[in-house]
CHARMM-style PDB file with segment names, atoms N, HN, CA, C and O in Angstrom:
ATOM      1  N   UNK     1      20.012 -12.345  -7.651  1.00  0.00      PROA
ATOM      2  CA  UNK     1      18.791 -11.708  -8.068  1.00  0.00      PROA
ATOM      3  C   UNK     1      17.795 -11.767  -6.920  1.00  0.00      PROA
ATOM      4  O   UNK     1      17.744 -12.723  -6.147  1.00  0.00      PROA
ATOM      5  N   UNK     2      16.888 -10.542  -6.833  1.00  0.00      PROA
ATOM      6  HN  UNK     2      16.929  -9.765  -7.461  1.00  0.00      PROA
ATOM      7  CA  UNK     2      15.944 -10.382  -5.920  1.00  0.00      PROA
ATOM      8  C   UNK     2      14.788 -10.473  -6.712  1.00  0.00      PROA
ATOM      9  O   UNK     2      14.835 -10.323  -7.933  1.00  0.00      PROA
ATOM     10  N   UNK     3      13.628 -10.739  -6.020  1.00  0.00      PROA
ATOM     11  HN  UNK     3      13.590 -10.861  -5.028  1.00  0.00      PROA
ATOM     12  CA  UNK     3      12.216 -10.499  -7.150  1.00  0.00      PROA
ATOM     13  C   UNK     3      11.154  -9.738  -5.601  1.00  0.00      PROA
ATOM     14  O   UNK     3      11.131 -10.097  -4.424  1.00  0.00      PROA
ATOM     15  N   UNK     4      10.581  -8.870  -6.153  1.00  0.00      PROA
ATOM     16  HN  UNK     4      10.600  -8.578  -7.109  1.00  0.00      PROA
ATOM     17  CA  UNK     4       9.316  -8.781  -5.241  1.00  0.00      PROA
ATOM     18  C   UNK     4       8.534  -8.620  -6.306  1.00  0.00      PROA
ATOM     19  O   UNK     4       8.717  -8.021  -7.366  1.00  0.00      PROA
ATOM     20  N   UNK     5       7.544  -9.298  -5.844  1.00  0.00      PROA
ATOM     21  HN  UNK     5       7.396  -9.785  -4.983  1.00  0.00      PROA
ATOM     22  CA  UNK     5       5.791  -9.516  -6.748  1.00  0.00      PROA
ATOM     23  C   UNK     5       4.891  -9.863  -5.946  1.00  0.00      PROA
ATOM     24  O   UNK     5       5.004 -10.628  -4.988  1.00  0.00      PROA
ATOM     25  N   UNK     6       3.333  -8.927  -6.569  1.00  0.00      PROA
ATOM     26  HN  UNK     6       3.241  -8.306  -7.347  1.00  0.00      PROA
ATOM     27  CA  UNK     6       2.215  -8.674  -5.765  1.00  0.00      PROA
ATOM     28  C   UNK     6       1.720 -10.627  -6.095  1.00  0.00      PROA
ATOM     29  O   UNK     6       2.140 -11.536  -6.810  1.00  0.00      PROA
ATOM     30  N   UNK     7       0.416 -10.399  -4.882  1.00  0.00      PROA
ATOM     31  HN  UNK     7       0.075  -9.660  -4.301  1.00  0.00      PROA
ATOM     32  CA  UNK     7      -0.091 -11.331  -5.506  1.00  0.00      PROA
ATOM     33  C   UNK     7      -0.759 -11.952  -6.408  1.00  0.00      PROA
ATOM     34  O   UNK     7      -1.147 -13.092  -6.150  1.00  0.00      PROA
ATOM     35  N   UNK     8      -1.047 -11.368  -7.656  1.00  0.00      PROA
ATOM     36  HN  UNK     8      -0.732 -10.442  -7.865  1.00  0.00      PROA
ATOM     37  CA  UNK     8      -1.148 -11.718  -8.413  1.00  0.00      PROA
ATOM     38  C   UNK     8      -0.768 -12.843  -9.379  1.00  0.00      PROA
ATOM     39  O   UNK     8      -1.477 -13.560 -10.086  1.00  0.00      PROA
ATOM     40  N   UNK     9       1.002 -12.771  -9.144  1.00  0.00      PROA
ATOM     41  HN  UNK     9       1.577 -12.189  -8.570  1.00  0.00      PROA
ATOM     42  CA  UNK     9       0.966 -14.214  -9.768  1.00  0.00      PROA
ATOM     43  C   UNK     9       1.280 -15.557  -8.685  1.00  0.00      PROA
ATOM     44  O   UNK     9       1.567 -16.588  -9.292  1.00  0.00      PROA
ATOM     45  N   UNK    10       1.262 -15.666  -7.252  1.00  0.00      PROA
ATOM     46  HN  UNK    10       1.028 -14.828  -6.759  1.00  0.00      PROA
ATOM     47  CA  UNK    10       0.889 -16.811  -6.962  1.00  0.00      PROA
ATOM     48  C   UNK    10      -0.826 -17.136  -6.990  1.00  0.00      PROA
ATOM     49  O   UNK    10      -1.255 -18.200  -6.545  1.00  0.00      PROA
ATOM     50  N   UNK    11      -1.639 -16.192  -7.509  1.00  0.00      PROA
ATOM     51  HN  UNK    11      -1.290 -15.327  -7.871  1.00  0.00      PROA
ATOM     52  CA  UNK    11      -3.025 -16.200  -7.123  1.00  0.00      PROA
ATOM     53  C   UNK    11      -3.515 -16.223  -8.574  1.00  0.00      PROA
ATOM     54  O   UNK    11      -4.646 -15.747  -8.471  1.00  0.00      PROA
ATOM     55  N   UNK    12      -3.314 -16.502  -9.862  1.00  0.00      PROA
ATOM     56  HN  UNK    12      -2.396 -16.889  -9.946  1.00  0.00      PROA
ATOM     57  CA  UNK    12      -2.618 -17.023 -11.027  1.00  0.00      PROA
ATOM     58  C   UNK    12      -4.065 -18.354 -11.063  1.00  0.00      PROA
ATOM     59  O   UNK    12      -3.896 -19.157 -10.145  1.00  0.00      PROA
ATOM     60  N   UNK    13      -5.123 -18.612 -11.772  1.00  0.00      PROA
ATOM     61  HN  UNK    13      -5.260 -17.960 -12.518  1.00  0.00      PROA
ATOM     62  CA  UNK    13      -5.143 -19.520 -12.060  1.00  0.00      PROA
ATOM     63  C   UNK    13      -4.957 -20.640 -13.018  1.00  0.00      PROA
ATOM     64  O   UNK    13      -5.684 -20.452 -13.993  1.00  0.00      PROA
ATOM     65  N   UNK    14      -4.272 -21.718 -13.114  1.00  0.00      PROA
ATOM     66  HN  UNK    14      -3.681 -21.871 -12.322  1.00  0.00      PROA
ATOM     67  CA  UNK    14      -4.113 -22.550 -13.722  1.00  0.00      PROA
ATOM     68  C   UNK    14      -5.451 -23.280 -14.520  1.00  0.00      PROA
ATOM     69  O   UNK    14      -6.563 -23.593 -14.095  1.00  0.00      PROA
ATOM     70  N   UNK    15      -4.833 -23.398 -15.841  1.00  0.00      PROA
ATOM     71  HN  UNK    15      -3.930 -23.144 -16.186  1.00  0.00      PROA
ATOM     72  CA  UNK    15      -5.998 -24.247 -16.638  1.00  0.00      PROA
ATOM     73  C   UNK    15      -6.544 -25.262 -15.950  1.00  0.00      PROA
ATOM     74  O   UNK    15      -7.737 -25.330 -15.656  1.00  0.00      PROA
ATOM     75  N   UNK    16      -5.868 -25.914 -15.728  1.00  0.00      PROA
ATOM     76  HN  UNK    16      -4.898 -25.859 -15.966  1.00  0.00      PROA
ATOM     77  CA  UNK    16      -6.841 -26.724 -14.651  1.00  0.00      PROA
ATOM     78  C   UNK    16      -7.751 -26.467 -13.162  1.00  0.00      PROA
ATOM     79  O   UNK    16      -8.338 -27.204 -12.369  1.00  0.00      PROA
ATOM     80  N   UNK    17      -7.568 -25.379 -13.253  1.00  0.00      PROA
ATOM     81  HN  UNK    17      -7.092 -24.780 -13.897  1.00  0.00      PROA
ATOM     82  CA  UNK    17      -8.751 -24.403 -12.057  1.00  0.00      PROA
ATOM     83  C   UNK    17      -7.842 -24.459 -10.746  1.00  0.00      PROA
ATOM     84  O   UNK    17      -8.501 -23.978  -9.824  1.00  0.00      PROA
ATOM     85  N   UNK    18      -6.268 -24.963 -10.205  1.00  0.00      PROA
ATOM     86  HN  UNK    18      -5.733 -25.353 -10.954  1.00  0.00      PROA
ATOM     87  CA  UNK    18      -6.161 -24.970  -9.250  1.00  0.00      PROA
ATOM     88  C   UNK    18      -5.092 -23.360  -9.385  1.00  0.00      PROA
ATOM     89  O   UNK    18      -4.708 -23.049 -10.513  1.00  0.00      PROA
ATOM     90  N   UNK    19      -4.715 -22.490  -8.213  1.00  0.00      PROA
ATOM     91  HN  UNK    19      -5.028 -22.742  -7.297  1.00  0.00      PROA
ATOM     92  CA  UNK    19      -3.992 -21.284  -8.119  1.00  0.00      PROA
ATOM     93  C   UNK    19      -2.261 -22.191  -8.477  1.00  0.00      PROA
ATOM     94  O   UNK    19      -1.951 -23.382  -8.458  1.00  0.00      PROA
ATOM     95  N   UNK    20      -1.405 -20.810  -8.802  1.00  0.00      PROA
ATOM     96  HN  UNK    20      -1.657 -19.843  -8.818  1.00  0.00      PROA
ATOM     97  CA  UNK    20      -0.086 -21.153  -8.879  1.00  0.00      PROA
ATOM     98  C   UNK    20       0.070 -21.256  -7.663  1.00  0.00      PROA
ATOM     99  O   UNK    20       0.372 -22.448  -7.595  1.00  0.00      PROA
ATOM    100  N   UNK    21       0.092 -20.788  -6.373  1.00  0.00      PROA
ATOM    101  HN  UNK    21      -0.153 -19.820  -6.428  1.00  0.00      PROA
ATOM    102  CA  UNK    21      -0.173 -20.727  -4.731  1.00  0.00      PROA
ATOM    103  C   UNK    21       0.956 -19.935  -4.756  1.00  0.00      PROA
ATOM    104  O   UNK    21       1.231 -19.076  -5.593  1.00  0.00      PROA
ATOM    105  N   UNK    22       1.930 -20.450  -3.282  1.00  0.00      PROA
ATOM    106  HN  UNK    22       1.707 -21.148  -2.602  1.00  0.00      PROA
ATOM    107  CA  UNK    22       3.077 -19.996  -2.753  1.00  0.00      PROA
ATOM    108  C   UNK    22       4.611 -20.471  -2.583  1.00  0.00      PROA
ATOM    109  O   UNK    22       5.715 -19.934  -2.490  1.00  0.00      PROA
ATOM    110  N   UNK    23       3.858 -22.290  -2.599  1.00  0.00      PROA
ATOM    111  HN  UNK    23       2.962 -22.726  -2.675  1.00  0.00      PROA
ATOM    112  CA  UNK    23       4.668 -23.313  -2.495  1.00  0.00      PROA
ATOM    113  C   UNK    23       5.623 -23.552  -3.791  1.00  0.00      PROA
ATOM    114  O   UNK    23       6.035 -22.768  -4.646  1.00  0.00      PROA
ATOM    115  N   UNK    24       5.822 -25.045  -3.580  1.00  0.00      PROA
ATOM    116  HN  UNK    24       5.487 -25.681  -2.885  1.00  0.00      PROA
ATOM    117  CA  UNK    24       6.635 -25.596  -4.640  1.00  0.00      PROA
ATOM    118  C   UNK    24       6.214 -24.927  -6.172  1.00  0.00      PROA
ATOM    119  O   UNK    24       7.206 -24.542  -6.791  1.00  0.00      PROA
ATOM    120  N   UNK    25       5.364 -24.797  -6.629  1.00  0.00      PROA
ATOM    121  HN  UNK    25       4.559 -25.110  -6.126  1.00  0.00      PROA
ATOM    122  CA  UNK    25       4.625 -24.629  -7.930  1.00  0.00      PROA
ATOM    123  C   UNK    25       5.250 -22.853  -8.567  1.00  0.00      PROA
ATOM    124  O   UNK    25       5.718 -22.461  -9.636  1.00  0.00      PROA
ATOM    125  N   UNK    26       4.906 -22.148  -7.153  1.00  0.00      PROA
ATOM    126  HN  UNK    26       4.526 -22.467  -6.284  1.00  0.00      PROA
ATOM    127  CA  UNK    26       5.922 -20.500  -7.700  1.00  0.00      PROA
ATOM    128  C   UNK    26       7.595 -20.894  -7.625  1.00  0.00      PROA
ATOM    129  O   UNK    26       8.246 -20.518  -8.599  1.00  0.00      PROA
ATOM    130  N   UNK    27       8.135 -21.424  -6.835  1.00  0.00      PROA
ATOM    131  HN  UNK    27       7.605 -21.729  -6.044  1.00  0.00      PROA
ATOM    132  CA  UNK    27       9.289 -21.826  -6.704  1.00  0.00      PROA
ATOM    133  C   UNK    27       9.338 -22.618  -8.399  1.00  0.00      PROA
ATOM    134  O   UNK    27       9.404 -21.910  -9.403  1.00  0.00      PROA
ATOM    135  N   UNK    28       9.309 -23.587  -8.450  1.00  0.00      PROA
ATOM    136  HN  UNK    28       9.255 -24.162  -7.634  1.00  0.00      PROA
ATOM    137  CA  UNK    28       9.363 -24.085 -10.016  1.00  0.00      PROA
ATOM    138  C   UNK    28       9.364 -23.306 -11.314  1.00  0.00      PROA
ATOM    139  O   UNK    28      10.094 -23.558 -12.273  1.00  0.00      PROA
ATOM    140  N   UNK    29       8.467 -22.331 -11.244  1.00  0.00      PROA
ATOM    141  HN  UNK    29       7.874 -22.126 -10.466  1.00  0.00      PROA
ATOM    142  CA  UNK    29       8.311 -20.847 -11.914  1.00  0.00      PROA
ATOM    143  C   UNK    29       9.545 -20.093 -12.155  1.00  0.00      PROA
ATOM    144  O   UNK    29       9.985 -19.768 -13.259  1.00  0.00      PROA
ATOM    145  N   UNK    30      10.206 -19.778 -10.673  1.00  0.00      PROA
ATOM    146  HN  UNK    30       9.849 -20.042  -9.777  1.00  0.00      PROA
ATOM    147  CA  UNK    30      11.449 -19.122 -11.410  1.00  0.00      PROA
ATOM    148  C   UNK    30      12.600 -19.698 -11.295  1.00  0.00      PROA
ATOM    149  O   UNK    30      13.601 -19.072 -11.645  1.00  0.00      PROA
ATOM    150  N   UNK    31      12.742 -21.393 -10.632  1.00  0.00      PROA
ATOM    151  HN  UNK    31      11.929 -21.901 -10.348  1.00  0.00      PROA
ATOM    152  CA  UNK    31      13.980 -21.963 -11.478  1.00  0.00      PROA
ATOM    153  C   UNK    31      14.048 -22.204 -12.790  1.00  0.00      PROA
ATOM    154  O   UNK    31      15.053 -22.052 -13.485  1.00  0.00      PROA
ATOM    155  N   UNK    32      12.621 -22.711 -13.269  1.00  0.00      PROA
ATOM    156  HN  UNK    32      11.805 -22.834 -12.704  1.00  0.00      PROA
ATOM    157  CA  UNK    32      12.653 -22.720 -14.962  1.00  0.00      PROA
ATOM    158  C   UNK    32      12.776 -21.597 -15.772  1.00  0.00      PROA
ATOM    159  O   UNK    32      12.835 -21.680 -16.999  1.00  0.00      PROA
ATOM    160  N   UNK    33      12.831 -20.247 -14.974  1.00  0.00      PROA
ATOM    161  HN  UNK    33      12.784 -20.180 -13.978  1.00  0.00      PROA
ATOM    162  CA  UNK    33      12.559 -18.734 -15.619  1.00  0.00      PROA
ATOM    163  C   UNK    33      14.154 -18.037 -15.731  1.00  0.00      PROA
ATOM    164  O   UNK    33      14.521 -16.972 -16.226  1.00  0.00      PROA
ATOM    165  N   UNK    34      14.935 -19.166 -15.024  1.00  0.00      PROA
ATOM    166  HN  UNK    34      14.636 -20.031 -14.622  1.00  0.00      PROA
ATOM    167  CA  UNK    34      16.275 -18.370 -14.714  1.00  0.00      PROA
ATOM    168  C   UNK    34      16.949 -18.173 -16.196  1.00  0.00      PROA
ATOM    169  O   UNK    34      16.603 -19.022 -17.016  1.00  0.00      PROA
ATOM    170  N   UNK    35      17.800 -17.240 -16.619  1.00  0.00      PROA
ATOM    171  HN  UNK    35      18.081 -16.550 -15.953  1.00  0.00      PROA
ATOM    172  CA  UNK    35      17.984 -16.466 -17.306  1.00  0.00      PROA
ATOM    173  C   UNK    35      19.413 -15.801 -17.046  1.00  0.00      PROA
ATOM    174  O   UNK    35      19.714 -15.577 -15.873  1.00  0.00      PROA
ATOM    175  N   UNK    36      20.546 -15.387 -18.320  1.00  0.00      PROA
ATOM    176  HN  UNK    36      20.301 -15.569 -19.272  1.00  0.00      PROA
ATOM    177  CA  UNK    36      21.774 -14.913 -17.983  1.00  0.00      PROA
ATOM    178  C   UNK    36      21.416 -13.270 -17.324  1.00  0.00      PROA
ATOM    179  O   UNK    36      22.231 -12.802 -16.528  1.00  0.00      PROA
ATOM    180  N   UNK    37      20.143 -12.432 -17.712  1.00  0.00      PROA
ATOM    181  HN  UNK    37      19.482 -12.812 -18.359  1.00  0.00      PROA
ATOM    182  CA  UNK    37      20.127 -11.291 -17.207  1.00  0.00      PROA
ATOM    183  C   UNK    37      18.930 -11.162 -16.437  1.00  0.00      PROA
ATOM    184  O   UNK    37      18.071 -12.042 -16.496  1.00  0.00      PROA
ATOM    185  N   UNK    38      18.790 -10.114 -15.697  1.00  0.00      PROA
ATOM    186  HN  UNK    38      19.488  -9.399 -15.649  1.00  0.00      PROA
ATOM    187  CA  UNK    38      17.754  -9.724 -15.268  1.00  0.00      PROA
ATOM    188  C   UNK    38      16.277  -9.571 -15.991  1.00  0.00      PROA
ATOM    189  O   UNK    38      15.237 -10.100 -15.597  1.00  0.00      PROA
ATOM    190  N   UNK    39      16.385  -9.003 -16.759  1.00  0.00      PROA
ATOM    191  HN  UNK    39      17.229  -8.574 -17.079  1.00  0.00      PROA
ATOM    192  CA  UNK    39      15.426  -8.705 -18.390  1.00  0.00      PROA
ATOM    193  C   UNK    39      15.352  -9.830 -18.446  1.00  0.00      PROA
ATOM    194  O   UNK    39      14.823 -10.279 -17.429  1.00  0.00      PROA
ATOM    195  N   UNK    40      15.753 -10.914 -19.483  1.00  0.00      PROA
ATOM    196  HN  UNK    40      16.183 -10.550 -20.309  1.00  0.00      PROA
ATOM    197  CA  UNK    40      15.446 -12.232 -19.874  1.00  0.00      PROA
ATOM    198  C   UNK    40      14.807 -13.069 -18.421  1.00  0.00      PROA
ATOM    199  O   UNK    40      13.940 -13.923 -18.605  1.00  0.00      PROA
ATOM    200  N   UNK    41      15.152 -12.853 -17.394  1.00  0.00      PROA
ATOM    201  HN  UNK    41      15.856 -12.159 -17.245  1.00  0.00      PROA
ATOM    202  CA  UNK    41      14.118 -13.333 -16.481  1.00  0.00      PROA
ATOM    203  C   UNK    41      12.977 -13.129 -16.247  1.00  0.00      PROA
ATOM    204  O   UNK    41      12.154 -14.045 -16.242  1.00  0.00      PROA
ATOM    205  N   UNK    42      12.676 -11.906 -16.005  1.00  0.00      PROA
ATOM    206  HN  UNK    42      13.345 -11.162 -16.009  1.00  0.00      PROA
ATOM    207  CA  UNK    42      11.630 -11.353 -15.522  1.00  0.00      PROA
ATOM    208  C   UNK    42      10.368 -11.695 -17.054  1.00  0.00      PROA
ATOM    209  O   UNK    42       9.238 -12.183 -17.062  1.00  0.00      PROA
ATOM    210  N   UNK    43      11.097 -11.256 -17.969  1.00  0.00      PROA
ATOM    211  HN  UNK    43      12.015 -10.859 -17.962  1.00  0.00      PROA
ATOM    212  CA  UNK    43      10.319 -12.156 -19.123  1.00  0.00      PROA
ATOM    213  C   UNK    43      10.132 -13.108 -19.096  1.00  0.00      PROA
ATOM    214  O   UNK    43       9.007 -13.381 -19.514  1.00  0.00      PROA
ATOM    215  N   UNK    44      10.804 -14.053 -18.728  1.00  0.00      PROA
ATOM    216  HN  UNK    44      11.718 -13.831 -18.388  1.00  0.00      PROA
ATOM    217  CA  UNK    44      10.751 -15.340 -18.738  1.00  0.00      PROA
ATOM    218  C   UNK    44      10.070 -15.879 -17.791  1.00  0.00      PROA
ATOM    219  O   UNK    44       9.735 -17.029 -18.075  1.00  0.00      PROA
ATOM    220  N   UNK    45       9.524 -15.309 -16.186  1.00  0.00      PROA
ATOM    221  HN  UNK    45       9.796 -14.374 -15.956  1.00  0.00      PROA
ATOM    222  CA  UNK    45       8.955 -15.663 -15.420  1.00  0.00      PROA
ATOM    223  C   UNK    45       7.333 -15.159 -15.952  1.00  0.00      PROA
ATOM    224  O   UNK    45       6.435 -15.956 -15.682  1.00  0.00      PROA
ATOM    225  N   UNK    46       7.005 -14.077 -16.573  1.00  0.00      PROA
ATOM    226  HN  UNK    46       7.734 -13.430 -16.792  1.00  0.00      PROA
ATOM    227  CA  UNK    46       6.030 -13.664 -16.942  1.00  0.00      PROA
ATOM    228  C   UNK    46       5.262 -14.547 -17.805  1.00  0.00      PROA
ATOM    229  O   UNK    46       4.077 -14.862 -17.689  1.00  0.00      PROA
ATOM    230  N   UNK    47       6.117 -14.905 -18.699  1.00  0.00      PROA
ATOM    231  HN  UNK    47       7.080 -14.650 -18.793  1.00  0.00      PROA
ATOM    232  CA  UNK    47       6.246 -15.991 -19.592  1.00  0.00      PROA
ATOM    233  C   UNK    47       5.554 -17.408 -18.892  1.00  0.00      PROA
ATOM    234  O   UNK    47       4.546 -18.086 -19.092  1.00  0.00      PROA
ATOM    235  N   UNK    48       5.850 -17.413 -18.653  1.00  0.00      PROA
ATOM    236  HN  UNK    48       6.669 -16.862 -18.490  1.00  0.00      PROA
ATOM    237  CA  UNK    48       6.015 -19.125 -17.691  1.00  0.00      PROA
ATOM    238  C   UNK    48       4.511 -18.837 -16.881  1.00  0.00      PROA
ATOM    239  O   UNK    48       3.861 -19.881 -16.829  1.00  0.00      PROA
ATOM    240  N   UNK    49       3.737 -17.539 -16.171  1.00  0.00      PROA
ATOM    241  HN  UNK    49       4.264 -16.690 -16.214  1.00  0.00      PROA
ATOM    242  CA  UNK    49       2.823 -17.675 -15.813  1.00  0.00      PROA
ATOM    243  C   UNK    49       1.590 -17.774 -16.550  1.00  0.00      PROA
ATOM    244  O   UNK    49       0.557 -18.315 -16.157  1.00  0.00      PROA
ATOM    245  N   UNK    50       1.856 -17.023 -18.000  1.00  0.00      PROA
ATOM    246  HN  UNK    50       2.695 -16.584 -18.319  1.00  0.00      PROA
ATOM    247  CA  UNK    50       0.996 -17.151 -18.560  1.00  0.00      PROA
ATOM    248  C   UNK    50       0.496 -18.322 -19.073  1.00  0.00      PROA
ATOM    249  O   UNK    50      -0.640 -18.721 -19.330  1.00  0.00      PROA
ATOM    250  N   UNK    51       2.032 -18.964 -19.197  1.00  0.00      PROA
ATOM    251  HN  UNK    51       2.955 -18.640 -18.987  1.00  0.00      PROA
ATOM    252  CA  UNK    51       1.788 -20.782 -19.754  1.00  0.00      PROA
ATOM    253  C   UNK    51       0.943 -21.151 -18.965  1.00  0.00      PROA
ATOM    254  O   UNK    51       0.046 -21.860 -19.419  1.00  0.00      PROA
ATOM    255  N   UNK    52       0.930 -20.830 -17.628  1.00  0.00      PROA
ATOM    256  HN  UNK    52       1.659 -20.254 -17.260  1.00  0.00      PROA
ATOM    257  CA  UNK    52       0.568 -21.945 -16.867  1.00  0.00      PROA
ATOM    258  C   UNK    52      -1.215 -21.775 -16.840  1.00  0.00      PROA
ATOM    259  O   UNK    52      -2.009 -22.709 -16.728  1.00  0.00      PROA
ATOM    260  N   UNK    53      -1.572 -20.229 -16.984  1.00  0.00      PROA
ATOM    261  HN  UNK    53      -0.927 -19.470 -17.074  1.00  0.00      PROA
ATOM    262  CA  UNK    53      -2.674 -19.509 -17.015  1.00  0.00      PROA
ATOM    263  C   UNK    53      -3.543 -20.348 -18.083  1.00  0.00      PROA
ATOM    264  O   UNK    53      -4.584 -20.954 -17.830  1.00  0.00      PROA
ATOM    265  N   UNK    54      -2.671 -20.223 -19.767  1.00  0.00      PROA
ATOM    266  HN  UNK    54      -1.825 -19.731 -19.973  1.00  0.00      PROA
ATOM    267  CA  UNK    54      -3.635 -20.807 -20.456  1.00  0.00      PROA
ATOM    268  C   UNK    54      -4.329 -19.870 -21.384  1.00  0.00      PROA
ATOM    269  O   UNK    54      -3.823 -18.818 -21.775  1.00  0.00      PROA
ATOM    270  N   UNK    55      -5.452 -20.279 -21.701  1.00  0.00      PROA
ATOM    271  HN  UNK    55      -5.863 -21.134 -21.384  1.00  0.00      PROA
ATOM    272  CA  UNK    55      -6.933 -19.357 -22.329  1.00  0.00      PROA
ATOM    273  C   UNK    55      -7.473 -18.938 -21.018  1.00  0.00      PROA
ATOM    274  O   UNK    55      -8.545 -18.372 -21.228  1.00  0.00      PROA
ATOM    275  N   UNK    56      -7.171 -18.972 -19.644  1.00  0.00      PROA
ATOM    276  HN  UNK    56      -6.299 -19.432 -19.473  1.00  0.00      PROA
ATOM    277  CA  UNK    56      -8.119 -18.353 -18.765  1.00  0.00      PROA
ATOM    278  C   UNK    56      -7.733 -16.873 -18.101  1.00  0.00      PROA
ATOM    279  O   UNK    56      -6.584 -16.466 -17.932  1.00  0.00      PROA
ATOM    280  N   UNK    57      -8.679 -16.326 -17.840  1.00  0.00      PROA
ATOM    281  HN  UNK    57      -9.612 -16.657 -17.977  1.00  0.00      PROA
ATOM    282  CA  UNK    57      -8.241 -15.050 -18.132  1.00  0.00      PROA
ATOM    283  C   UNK    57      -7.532 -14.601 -16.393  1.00  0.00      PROA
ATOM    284  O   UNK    57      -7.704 -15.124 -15.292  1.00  0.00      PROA
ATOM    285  N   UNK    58      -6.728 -13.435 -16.837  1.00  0.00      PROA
ATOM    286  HN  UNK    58      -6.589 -13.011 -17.732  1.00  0.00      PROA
ATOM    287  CA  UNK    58      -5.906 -12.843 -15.431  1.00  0.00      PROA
ATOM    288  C   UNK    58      -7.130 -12.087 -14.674  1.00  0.00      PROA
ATOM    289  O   UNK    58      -7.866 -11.205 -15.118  1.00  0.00      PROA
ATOM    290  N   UNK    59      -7.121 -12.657 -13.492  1.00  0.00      PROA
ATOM    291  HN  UNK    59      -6.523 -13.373 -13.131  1.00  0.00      PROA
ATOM    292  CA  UNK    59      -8.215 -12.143 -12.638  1.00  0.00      PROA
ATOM    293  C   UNK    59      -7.625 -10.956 -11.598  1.00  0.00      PROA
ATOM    294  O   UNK    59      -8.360 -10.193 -10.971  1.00  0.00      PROA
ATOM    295  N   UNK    60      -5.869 -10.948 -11.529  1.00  0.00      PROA
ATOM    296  HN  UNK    60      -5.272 -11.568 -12.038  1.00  0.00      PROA
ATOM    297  CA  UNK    60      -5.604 -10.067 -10.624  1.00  0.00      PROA
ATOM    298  C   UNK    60      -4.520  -9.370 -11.383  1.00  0.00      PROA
ATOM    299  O   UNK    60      -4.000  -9.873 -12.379  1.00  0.00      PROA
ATOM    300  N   UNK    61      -4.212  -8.284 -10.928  1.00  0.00      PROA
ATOM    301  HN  UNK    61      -4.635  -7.876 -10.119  1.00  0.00      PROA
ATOM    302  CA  UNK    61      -2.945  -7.565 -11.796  1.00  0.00      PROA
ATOM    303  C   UNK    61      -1.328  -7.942 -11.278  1.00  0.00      PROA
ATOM    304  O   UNK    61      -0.928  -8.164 -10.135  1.00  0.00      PROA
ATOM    305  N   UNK    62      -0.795  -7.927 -12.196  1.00  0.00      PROA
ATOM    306  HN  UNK    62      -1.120  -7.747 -13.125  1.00  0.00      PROA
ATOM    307  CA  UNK    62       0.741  -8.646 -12.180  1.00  0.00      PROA
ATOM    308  C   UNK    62       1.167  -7.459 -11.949  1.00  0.00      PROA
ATOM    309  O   UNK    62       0.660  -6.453 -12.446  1.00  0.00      PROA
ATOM    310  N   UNK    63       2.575  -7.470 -10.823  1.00  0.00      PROA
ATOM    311  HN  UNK    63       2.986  -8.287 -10.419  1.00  0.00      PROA
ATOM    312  CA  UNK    63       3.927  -6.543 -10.654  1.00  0.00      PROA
ATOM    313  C   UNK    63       4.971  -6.936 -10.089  1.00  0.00      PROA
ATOM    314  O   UNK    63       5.100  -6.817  -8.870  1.00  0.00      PROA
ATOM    315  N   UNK    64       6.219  -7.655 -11.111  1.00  0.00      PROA
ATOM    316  HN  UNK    64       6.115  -7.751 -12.101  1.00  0.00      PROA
ATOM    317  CA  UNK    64       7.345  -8.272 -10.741  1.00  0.00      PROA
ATOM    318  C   UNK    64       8.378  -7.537 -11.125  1.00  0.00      PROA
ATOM    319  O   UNK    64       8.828  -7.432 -12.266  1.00  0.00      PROA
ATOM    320  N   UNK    65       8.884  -6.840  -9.785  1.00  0.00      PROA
ATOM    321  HN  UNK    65       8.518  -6.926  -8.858  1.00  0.00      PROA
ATOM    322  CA  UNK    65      10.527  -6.256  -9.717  1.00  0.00      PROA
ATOM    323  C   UNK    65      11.667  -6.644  -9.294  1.00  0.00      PROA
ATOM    324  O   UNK    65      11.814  -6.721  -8.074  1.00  0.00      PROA
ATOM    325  N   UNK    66      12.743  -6.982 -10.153  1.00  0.00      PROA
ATOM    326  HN  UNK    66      12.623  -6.919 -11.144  1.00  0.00      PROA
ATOM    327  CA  UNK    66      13.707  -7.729  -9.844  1.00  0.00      PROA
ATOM    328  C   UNK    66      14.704  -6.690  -9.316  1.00  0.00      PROA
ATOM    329  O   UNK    66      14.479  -5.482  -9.386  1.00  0.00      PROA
ATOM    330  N   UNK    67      15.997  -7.301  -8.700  1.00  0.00      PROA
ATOM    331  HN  UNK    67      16.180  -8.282  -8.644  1.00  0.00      PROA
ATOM    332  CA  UNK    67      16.810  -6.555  -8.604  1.00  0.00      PROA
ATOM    333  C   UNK    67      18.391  -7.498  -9.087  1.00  0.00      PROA
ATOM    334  O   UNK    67      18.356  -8.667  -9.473  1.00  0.00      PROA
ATOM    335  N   UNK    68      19.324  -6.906  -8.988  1.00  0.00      PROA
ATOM    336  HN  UNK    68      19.353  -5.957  -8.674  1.00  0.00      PROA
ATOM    337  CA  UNK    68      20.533  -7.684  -9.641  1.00  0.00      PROA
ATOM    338  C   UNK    68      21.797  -7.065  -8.461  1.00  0.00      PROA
ATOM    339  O   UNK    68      22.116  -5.876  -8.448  1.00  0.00      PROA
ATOM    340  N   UNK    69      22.261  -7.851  -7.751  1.00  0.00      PROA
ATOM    341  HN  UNK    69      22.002  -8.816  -7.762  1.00  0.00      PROA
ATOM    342  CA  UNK    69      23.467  -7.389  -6.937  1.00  0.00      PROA
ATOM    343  C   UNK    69      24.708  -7.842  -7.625  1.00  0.00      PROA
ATOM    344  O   UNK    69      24.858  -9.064  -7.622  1.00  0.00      PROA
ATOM    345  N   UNK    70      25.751  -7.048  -8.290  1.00  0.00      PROA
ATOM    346  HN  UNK    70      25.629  -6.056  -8.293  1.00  0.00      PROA
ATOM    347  CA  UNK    70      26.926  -7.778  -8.559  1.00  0.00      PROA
ATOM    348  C   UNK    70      27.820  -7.805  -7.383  1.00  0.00      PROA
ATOM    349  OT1 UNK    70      28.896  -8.400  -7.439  1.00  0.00      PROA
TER     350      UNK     70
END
């Protein structure tokens, strides 16, 4: 699987006021997001940012495109 995404979700803030960034913290994002298909990922990573978001609101716009090589 491939992903390209704007910045929006490393720039993501967390309930606790710090960004998702670039580092370890987006990396963590989509090993916990992994998924048997493409679909169930990309949900699942969407998923997972919002957790991390909270009640605070999206300050930038999200666009995550995966790709799938068999």
């Amino acid at each position: 699987m491939l992903f390209l995404y704007t910045d929006g979700i490393p720039s993501t803030y967390k309930e606790d006021g710090s960004i998702i960034g670039f580092d370890e913290s987006l990396l963590e994002i989509f090993r916990k997001s992994r998924r048997e298909t493409l679909r169930e990922t990309i949900n699942a990573v969407i998923n997972e940012v919002e957790f991390n978001r909270g009640e605070k609101k999206q300050e930038d716009d999200i666009l995550l495109l995966g790709f799938y090589c068999k």
